[in-house]
C-alpha positions as CSV (number, residue, x, y, z in Angstrom):
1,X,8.8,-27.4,-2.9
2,X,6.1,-28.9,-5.1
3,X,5.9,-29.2,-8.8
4,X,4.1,-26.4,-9.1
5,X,5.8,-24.3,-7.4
6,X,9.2,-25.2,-8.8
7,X,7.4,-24.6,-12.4
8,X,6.2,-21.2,-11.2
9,X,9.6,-20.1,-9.6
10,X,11.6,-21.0,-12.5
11,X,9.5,-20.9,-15.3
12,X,6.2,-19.2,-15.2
13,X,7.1,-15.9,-12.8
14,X,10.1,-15.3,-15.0
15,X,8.1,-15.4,-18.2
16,X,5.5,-13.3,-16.5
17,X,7.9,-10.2,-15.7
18,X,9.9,-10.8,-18.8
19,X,6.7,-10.1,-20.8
20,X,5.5,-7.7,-18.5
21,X,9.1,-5.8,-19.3
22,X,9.5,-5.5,-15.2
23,X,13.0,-5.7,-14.2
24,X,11.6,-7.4,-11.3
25,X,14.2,-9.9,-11.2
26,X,16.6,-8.1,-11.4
27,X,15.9,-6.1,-8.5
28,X,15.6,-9.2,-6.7
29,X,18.9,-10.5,-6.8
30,X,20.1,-7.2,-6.1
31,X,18.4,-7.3,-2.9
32,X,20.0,-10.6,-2.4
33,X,23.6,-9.4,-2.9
34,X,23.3,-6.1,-1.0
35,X,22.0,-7.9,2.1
36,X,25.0,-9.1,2.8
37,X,27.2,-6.2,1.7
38,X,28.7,-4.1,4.0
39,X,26.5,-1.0,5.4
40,X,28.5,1.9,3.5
41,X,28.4,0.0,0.2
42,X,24.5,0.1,0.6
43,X,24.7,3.6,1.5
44,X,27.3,4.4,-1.3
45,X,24.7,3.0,-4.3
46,X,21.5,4.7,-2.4
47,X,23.7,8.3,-2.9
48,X,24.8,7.9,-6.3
49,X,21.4,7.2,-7.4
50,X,20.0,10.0,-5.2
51,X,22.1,12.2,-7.0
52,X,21.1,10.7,-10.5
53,X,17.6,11.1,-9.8
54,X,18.8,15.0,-8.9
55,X,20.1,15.2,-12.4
56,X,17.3,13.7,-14.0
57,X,14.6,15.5,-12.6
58,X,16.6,18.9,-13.1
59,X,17.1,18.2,-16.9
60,X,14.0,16.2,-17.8
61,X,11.1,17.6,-15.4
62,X,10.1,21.4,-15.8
63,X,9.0,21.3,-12.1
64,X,12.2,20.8,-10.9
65,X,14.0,22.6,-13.0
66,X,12.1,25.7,-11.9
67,X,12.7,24.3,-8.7
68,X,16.5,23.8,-9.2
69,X,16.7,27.7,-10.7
70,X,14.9,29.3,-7.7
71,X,16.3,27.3,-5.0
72,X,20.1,26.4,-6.5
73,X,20.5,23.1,-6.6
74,X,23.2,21.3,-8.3
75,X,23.0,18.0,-9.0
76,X,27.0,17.8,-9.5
77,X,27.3,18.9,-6.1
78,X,29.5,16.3,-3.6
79,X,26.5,16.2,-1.4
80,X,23.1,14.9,-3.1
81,X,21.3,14.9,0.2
82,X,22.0,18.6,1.1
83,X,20.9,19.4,-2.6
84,X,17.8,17.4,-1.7
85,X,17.1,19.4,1.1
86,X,16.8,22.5,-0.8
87,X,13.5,21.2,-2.6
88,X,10.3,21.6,-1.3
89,X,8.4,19.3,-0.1
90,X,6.1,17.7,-2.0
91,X,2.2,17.4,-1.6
92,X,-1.1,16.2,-3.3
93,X,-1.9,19.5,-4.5
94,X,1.6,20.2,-6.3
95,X,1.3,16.8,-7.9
96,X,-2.7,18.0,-9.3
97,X,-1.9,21.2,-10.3
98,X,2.0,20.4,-12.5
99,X,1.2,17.0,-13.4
100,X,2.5,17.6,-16.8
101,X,5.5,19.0,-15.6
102,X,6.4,16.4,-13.3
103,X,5.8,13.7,-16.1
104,X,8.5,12.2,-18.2
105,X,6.5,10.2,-21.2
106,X,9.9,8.8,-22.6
107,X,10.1,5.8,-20.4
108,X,11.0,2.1,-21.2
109,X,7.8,0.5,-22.1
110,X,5.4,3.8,-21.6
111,X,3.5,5.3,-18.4
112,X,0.9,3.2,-16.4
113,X,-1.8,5.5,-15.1
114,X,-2.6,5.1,-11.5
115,X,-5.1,6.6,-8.7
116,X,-5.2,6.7,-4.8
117,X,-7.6,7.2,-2.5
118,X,-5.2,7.8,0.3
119,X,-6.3,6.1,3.8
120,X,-7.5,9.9,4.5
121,X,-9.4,9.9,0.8
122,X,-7.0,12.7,-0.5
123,X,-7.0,11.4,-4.0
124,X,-4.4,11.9,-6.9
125,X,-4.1,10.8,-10.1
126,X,-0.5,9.8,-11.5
127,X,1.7,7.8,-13.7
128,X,4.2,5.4,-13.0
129,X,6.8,3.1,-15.2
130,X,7.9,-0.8,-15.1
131,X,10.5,-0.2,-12.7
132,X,8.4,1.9,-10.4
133,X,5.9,-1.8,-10.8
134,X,9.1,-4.1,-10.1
135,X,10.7,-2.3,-7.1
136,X,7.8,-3.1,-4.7
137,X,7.7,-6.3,-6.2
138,X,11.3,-7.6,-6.2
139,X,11.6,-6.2,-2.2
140,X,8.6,-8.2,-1.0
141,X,10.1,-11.6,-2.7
142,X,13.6,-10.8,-0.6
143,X,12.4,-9.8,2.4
144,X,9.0,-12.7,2.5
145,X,12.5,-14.9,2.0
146,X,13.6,-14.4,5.1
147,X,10.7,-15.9,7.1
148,X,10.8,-19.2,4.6
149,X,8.7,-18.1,1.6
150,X,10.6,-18.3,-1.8
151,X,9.3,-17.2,-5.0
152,X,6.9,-19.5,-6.2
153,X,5.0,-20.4,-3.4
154,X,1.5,-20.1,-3.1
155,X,0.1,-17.0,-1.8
156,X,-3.2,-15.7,-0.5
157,X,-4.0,-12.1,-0.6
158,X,-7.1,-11.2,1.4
159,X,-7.7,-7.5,-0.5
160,X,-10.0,-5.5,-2.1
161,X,-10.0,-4.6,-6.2
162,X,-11.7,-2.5,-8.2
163,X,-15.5,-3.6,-9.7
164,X,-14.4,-3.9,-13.0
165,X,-11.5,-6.4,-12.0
166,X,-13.7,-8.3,-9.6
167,X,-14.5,-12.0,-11.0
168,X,-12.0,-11.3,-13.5
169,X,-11.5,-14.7,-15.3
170,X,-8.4,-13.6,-17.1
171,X,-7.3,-12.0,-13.7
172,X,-8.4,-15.7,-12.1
173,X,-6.5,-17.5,-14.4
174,X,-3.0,-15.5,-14.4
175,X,-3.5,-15.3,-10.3
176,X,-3.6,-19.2,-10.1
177,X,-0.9,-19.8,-12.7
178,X,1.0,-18.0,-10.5
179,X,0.2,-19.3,-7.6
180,X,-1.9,-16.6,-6.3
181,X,-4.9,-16.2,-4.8
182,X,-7.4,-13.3,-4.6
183,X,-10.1,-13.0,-1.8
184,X,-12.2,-10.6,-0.8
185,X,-11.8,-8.4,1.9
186,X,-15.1,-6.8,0.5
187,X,-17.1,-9.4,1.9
188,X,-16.6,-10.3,5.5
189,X,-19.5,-12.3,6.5
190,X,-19.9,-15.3,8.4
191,X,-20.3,-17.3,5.4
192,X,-17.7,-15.6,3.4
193,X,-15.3,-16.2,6.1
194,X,-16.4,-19.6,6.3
195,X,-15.2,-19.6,2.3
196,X,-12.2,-17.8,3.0
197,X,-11.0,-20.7,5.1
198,X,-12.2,-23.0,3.1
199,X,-10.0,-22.3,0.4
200,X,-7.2,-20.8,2.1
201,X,-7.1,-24.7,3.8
202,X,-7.5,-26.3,0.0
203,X,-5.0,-23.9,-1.4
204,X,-2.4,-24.6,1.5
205,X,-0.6,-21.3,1.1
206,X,2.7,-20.4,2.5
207,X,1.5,-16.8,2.8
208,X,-1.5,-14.3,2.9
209,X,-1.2,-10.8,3.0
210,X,-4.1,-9.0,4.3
211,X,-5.2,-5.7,5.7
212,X,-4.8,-6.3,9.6
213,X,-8.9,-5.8,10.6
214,X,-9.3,-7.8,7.7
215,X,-7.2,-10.4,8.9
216,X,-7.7,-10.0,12.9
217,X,-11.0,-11.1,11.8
218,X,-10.3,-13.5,9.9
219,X,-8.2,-15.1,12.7
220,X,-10.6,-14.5,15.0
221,X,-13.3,-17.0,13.1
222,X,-10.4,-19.3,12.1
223,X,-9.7,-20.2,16.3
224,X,-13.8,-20.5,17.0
225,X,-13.1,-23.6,14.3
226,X,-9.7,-24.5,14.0
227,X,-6.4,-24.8,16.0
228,X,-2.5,-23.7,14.6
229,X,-1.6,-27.1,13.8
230,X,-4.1,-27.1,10.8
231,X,-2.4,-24.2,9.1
232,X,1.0,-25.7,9.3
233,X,2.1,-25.3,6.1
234,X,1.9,-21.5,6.5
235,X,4.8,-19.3,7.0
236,X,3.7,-16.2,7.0
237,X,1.1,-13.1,7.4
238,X,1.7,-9.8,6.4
239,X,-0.2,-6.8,7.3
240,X,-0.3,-3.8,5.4
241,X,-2.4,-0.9,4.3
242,X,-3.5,0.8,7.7
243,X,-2.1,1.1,11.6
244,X,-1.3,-2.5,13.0
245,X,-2.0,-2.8,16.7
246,X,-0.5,-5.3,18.5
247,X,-4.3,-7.1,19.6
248,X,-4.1,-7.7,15.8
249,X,-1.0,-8.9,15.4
250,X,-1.3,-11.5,18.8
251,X,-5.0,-12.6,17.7
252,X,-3.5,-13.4,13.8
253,X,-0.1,-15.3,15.6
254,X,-1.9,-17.1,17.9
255,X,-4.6,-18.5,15.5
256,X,-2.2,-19.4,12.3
257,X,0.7,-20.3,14.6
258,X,2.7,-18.5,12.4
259,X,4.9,-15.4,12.1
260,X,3.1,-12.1,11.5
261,X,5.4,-9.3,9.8
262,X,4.3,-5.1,8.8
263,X,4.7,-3.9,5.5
264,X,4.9,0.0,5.2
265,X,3.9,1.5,2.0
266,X,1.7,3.8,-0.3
267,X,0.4,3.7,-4.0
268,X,2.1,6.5,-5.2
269,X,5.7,5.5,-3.2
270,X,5.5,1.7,-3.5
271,X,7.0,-0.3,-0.9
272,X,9.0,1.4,1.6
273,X,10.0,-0.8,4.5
274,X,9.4,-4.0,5.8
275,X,10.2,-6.0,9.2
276,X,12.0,-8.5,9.8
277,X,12.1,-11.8,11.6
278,X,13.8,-9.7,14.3
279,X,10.9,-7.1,14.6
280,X,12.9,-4.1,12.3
281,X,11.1,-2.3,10.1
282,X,13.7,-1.6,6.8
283,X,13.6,0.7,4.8
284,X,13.7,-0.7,0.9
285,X,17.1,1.2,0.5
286,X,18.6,1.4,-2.5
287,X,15.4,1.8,-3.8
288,X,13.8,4.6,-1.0
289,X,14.8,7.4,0.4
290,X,13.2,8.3,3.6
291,X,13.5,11.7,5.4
292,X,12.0,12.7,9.0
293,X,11.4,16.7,8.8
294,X,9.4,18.9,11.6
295,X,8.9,22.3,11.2
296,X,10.1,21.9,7.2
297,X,13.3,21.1,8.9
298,X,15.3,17.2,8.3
299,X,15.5,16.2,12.3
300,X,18.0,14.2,13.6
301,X,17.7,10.5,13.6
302,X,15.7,9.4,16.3
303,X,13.7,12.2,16.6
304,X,9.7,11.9,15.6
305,X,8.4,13.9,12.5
306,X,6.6,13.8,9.4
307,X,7.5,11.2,7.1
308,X,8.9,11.9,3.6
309,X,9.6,9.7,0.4
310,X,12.0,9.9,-2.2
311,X,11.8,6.8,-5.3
312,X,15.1,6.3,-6.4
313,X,14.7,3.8,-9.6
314,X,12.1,5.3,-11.1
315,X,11.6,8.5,-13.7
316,X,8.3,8.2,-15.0
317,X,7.1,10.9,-12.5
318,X,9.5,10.2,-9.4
319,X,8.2,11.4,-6.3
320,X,10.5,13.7,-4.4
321,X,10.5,14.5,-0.7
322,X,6.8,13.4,-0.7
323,X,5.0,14.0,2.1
324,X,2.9,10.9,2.8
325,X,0.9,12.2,6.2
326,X,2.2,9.8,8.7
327,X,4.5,10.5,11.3
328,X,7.6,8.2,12.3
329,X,11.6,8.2,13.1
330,X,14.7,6.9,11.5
331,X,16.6,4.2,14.0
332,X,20.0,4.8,14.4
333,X,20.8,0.7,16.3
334,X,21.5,-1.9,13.8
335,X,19.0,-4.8,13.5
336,X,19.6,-7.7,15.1
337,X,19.0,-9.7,11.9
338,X,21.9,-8.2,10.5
339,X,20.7,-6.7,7.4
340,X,22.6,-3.6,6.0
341,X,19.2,-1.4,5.0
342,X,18.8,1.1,7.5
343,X,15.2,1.1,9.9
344,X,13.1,3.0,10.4
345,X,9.4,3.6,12.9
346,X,5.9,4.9,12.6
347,X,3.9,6.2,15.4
348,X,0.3,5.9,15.0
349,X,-1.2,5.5,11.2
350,X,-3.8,5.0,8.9
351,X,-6.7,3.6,10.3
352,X,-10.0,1.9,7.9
353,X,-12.8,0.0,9.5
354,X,-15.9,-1.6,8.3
355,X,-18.9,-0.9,7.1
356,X,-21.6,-3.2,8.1
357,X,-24.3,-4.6,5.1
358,X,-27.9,-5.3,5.4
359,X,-27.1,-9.1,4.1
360,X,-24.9,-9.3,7.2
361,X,-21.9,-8.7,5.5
362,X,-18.9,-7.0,6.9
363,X,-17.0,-4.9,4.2
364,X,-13.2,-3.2,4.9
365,X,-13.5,0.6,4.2
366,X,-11.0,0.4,1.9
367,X,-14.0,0.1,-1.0
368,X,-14.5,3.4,-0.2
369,X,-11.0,4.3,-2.2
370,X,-12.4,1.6,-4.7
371,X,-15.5,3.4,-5.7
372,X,-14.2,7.3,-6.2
373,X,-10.4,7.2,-6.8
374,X,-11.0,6.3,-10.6
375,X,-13.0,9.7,-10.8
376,X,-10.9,13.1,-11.9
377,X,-12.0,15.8,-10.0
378,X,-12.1,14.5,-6.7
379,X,-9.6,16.2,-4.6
380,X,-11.0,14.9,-1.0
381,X,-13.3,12.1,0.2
382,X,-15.6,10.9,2.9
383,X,-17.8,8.0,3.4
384,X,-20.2,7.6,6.8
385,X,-22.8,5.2,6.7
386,X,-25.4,6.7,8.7
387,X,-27.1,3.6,8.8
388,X,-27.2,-0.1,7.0
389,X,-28.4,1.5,3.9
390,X,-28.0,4.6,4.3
391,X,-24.9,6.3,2.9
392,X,-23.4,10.1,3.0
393,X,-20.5,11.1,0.6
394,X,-18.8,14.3,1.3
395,X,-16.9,15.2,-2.2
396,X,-14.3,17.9,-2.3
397,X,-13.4,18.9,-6.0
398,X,-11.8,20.9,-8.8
399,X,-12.5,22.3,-11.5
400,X,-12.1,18.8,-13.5
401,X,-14.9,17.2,-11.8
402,X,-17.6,15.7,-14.0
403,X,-21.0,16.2,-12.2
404,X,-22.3,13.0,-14.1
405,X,-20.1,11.5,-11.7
406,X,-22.2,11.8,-9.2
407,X,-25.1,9.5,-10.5
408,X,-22.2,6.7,-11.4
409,X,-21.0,6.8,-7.8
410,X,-24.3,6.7,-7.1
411,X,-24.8,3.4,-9.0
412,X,-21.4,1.6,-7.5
413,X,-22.7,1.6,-4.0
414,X,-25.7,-0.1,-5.3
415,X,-23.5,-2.3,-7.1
416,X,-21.5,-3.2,-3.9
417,X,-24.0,-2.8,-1.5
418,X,-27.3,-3.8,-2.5
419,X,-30.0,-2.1,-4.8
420,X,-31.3,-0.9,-1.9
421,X,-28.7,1.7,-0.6
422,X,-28.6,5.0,-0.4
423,X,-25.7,6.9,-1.2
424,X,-26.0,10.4,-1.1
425,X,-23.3,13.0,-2.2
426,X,-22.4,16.7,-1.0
427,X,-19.9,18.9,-3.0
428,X,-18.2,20.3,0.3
429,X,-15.5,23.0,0.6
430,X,-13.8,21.1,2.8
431,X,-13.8,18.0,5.2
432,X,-12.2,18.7,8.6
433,X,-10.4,15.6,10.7
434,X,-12.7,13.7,13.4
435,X,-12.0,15.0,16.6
436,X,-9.2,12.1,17.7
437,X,-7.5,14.9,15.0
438,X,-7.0,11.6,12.3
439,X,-8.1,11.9,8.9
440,X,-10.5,8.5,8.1
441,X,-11.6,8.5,4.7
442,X,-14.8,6.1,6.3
443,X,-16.8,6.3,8.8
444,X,-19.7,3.9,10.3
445,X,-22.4,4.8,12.5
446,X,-23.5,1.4,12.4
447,X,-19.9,-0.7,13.1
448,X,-19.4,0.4,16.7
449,X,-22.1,-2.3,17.5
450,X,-20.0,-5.0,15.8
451,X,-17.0,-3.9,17.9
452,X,-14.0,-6.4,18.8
453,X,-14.9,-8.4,15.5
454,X,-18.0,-10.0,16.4
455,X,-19.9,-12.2,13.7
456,X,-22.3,-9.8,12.2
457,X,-26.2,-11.5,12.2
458,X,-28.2,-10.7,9.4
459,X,-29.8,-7.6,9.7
460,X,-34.2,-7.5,9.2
């Protein structure tokens, strides 16, 4: 461990969270203890805080205390997850339309207003709290321990931020003081890859976490230029925020010689599972609870159904039985790796491609989610570039939509894109599913000729 990083792990990263009022570390070494604990004391903490959470939400939330009246719940019952099971489930449009009365504003250190654009652009607006922040947090420091990377060490995230955050030099500064770094998965051209390299080979990083066609195509131009052995220092690449396929995963091994692990999660659950250096994907118990329902019915582990969420250490506006839209499984068969957190599967996912620029630019779709999910109103998105300047918006909204909106989404395509784009936008009833029957929030016309990852040419 270098200087640096010793500084960061003991001195800086503590300060940060302390002053950030994240009990960050906290949950950390928690994670530590309970991965060696035996299974049933893992499961013993995940129930008693199910069934505070139950008693919470019935005396602090409205929601769920109309909830609790209609459906008879009690949160003294011995069982907490039968008394969950008498909730509804929750969706987007429950969330929109009794945000107040899912919101508890007397939190340690306040709320922290958030937005999604959902990988399908269903878009919500919500509030979260310093433990909700340190949860996802504390769970990616344990479980990027087990593949070698300790807090501290340097990090690369290849990701996409808001425009007002991008060039950031406050951001900058408290990134590299903590031995982060930002680049963008926004720009994806030859010569931005070229940069990416660049300073992912100056910054020496022991991790980069990426979105996987982000980083498949990253890998992809690292091997045309470089072989395993010059990234040796690094440990590890995760891949979140869309479906993984196992091309991606091979293509981003093979060209980093280094071990390639899924991250599961949402921006209105957190982290949920991880794998392992085994290959399990576990579930961020005592912190999650994850339920498999089909037909509105919990299935047995196992069996495949929809995938609902459950936050366990948070109160600001905990989601319960959250209906995420992905399908997946609970696995009974302990991990190899020995960890007491129970695993879980997903079958199929979110998918996001590219859009292609007229500069020659690859961008990941995920700007999309960028550009509208700071505007109220917007219930449902869809981007399809129609052609390299050429954009079409489908908006579905409410009734707190501001139609001066319109002309500001307007200007944030020029803004990423090029003064020369075209973005237009249709207020829509509704957006049905492409015909595969998955919801992608963006579409490009133009991509399909850039398949398999090739270098994009500059465009006349």
């Amino acid at each position: 461990m270098s200087l640096s990083e010793w500084l960061v792990k003991h001195l800086t990263y503590p300060a940060h969270e302390w002053l950030r009022r994240r009990p960050t570390l906290a949950y950390y070494r928690e994670m530590l203890r309970l991965s060696n604990a035996p299974r049933d004391e893992v499961r013993g903490i995940a129930r008693q805080r199910l069934r505070e959470l139950l008693y919470f939400a019935v005396d602090k939330l409205p929601y769920y205390r109309e909830q609790s009246d209609r459906r008879g719940l009690d949160p003294h019952a011995a069982d907490p997850y039968a008394e969950l099971a008498k909730l509804p489930v929750l969706e987007k449009a429950d969330v929109r339309a009794n945000l107040e009365r899912l919101v508890c504003r007397d939190v340690p250190g306040g709320l922290i207003p958030c937005g999604s654009g959902g990988t399908t652009g269903d878009t919500l607006h919500f509030f979260i709290d310093r433990a909700r922040q340190a949860q996802p947090l504390a769970c990616r420091l344990f479980m990027q321990g087990l593949f070698g990377v300790r807090p501290g060490d340097r990090r690369v995230h290849l990701w996409g931020s808001p425009i007002e955050s991008r060039g950031s030099w406050i951001k900058s500064r408290r990134d590299r003081l903590l031995n982060e770094l930002l680049l963008d998965a926004f720009d994806l051209g030859p010569a931005a890859l070229d940069r990416h390299l660049a300073a992912i080979r100056s910054f020496r990083p022991r991790l980069i976490y990426a979105y996987p066609t982000a980083a498949a195509l990253l890998a992809k131009h690292a091997a045309e230029r470089f072989t395993p052995r010059d990234f040796g220092w690094l440990r590890l690449v995760v891949l979140t925020g869309e479906e993984i396929t196992p091309d991606q995963v091979t293509q981003v091994r093979e060209a980093f010689g280094c071990a390639v692990a899924a991250e599961y999660g949402s921006r209105e659950v957190g982290l949920i599972a991880h794998e392992c250096p085994r290959g399990g994907l576990h579930i961020m118990s005592p912190h999650i609870h994850v339920e498999i329902v089909a037909d509105g019915e919990t299935v047995p582990v196992g069996q495949i159904g929809e995938v609902l969420c459950t936050t366990l250490t948070t109160r600001a506006q905990p989601p319960i039985r959250y209906r995420l839209g992905d399908v997946g499984a609970l696995v009974s068969e302990p991990c190899a790796c020995g960890l007491p957190f129970p695993r879980m599967r997903i079958e199929g996912g979110r998918t996001t491609g590219f859009v292609v620029l007229r500069d020659g630019r690859l961008c990941h779709g995920a700007v999309s989610s960028c550009v509208l999910r700071e505007e109220p109103g917007i219930v449902e998105f869809k981007t399809i570039q129609r052609a390299v300047d050429r954009f079409e918006v489908l908006l579905v909204v409410d009734e707190h939509f501001d139609p001066a909106a319109v002309d500001r989404i307007q200007r944030r395509y020029r803004t990423l894109f090029g003064p020369r784009v075209q973005a237009t936008c249709h207020i829509v009833e509704r957006i049905p599913p492409d015909p595969s029957g998955k919801r992608r929030h963006v579409v490009s016309e133009v991509a399909p000729n850039y398949a398999n990852f090739e270098v994009v040419r500059t465009l006349d």
